[in-house]
N, C-alpha and C positions, 0 to 999 in steps of 0.2 A: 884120638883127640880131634875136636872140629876144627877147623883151618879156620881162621877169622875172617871175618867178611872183607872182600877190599873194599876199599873207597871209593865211593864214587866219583871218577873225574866231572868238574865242572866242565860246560862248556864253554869255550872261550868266550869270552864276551868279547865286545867291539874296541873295548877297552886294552884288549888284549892283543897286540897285532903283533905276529912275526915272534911270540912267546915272550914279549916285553909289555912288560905292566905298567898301562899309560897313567900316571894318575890326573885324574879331572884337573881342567885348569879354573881358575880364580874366576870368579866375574867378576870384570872390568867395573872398577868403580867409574860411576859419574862426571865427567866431569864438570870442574866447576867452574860459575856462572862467573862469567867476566864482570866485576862490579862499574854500572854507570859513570864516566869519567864527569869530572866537575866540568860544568859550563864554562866556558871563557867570558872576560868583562866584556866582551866586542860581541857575544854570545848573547849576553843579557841585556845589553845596551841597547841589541834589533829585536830582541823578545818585548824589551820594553816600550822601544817605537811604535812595532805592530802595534799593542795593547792600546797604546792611545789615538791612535789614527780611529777615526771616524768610520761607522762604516759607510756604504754608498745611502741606505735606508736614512743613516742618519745627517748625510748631506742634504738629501733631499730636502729631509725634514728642516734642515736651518735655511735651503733656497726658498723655502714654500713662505715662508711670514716676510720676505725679504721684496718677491715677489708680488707679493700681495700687496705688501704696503707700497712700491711701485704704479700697481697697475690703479691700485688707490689715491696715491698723488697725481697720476695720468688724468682719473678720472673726475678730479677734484677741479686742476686746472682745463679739459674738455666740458666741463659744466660751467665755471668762470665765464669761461669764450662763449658757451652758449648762451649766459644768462645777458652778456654783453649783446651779443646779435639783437637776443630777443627785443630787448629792451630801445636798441636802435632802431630795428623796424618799427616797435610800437611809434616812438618818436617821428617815425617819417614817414608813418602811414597815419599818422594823428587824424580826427577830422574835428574841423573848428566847431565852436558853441553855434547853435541857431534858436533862436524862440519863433513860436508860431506866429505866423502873418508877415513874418519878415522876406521879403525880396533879396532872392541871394539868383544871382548870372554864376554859371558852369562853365568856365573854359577848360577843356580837354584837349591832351596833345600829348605828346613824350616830351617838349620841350630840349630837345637838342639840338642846339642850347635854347635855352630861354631870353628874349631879344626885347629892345623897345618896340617892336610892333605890338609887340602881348601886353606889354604895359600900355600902348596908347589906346589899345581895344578896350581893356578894362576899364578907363578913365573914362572914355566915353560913351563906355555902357551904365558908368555909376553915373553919369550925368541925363544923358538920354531916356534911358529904361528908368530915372527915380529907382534904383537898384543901394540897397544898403549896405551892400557886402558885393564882393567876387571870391571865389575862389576857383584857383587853380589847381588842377585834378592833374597829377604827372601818371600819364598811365607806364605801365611794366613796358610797353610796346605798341606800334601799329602792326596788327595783322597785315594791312598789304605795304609793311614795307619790311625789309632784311635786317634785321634784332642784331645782328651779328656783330657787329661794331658798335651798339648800344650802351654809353658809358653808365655803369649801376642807379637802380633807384634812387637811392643814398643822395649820388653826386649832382643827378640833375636837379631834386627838390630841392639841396642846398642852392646851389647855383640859381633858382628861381628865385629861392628865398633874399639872396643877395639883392638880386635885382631889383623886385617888388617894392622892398621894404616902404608898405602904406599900409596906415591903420585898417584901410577898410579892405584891405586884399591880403589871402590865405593863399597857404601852399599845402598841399599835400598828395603823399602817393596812394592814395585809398584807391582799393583798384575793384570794390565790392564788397572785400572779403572773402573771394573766393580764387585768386589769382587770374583771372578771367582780365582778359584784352581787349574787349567789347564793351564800348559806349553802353548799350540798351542793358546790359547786367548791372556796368555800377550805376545808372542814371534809376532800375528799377530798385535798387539796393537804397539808395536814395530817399527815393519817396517811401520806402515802408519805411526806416526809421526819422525821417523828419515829413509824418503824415501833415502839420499845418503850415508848412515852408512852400512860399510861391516861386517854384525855383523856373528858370530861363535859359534853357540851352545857349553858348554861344558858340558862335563859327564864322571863319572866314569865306567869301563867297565863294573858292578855290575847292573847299572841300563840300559843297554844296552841289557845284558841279559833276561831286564823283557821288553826290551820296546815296544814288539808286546801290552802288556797291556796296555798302557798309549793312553789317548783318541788322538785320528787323528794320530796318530805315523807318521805313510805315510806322511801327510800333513807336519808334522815338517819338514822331511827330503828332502823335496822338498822347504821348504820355507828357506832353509839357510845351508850352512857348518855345519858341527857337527865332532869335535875332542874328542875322546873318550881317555879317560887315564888310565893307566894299573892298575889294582889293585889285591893286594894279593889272589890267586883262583880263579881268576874269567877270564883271557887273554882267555882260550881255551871257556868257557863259553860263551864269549862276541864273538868269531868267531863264533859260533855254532848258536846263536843264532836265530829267525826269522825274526830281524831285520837284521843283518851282510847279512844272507844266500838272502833278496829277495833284496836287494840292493849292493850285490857282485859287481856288474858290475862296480858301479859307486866308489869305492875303489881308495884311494891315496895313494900313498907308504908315507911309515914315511918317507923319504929323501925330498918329495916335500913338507913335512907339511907347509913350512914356503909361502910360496901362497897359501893359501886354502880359507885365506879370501876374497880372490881375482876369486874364480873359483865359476862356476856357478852354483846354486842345482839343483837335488843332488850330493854332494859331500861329503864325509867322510873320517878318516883313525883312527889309531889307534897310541896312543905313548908311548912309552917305557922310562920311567924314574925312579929314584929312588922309592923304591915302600914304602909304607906307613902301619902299622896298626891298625891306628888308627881311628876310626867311630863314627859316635856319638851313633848309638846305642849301642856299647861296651861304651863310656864313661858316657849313661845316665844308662849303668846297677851297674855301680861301685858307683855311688852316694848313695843308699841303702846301699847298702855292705857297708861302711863306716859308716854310721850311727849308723847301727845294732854292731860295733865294737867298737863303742864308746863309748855304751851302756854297752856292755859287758866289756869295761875297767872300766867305773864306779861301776858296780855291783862288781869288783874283789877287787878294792879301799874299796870298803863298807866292804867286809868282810875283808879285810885285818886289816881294822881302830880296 
């Protein structure tokens, strides 16, 4: 008989350790997802804050029209102010009405301040010269003198204007129209727009003295009459002078004065009137001197008390 076949032993598997049969373990379920806890009211309440708070974009955006209309009221009331300026200087740079053939005298000066010497010159240039008009010309400045303590245009034409007050005498700061501190620009400024006015320089003999200095001298004296009025120490000064001396020739006697506006340049003369001594630079030195006296009347008050 055949023997039966053995069996064949397996090989142990890994499963198989130390002749004990491992069986497979489980796989590990999952675990499970911890579900979301509820928000708290203090939770939602900053959820909610955040959401309405603005972001920076849109701060911006509410400073930008805020802003605006700001820099728009700024610029609404800086246009105000300026139309106001505007309108002042027009006012005080005005220049009087003139028709053709009319005799109008030129007194120029800064007028600081404006005094009865300028009023007595005037009166007796409308008498003298048969002159229809004066006007007085407040310039911005004297080039040779120090601006710097110079109270505004504004103040000093008003201040003339106080004084004057006569039908036939004008104030104004017309200074050319081109800010120009020089006689010879507004006196040419002048004659282009009033080409048939017979106008008449006037000056005190003081400044006649210096008027080799003054820019285009020569030119002034060729573009127009010029009556020279006599002033305290100064008659032989003002003959002497190197204006008097290089335009001797062209010399009007005081007897003709009253056609001068009427004669051709250059033409000049000199006139003899009551004479004055009164200046503004003596009357701007006495405004300190007063001060300082006033001072000392209170300090004497103090210790008297």
């Amino acid at each position: 008989m055949a023997k039966p076949k053995a069996k064949k032993q397996k090989k142990p598997t890994e499963q198989t350790k130390r002749g004990k049969l491992i069986k497979p373990s489980k796989r590990a379920k999952p675990a499970k997802q911890a579900k979301p806890s509820k928000p708290s009211k203090q939770a939602k309440q900053a959820k909610s804050l955040k959401a309405a708070k603005p972001s920076k974009q849109a701060k911006r955006a509410e400073k930008k029209p805020a802003a605006a209309s700001r820099s728009a009221a700024t610029r609404k009331s800086g246009d105000r102010k300026d139309g106001k300026a505007r309108a002042s200087l027009r006012e005080v740079t005005r220049l009087p009405m003139a028709a053709p053939h009319m005799r109008i005298g030129l007194l120029g000066g800064s007028f600081n301040p404006a005094h009865e010497a300028h009023l007595e010159i005037s009166l007796t240039a409308l008498k003298r010269l048969q002159l229809d008009q004066v006007w007085w010309l407040v310039s911005p400045g004297n080039p040779l003198k120090d601006a710097s303590k110079l109270p505004s245009l504004k103040e000093r034409v008003q201040a003339a204007r106080d004084l004057a007050k006569h039908p036939r005498i004008a104030v104004s700061g017309f200074d050319g129209g081109k800010g120009s501190a020089y006689t010879i620009d507004l006196l040419t400024e002048l004659k282009r727009r009033f080409p048939g006015v017979n106008f008449v320089w006037l000056m005190g003999a003081d400044n006649l003295a210096d008027f080799h200095r003054w820019r285009a001298w020569q030119e002034i004296f060729v573009l127009m009459p010029i009556a020279v009025f006599d002033r305290p120490g100064f008659r032989l000064k003002a003959r002497a002078s190197n204006a008097a001396q290089r335009f001797s020739a062209f010399h009007v006697d005081e007897s003709d004065a009253s056609g001068l506006a009427r004669f051709q340049p250059p033409a000049w003369t000199i006139l003899s009137h009551p004479l004055s001594r009164l200046s503004s630079t003596e009357l701007r030195a006495k405004k300190p001197a007063k001060k300082k006296e006033k001072g000392k009347d209170k300090k004497r008050k103090k210790k008297g008390k």
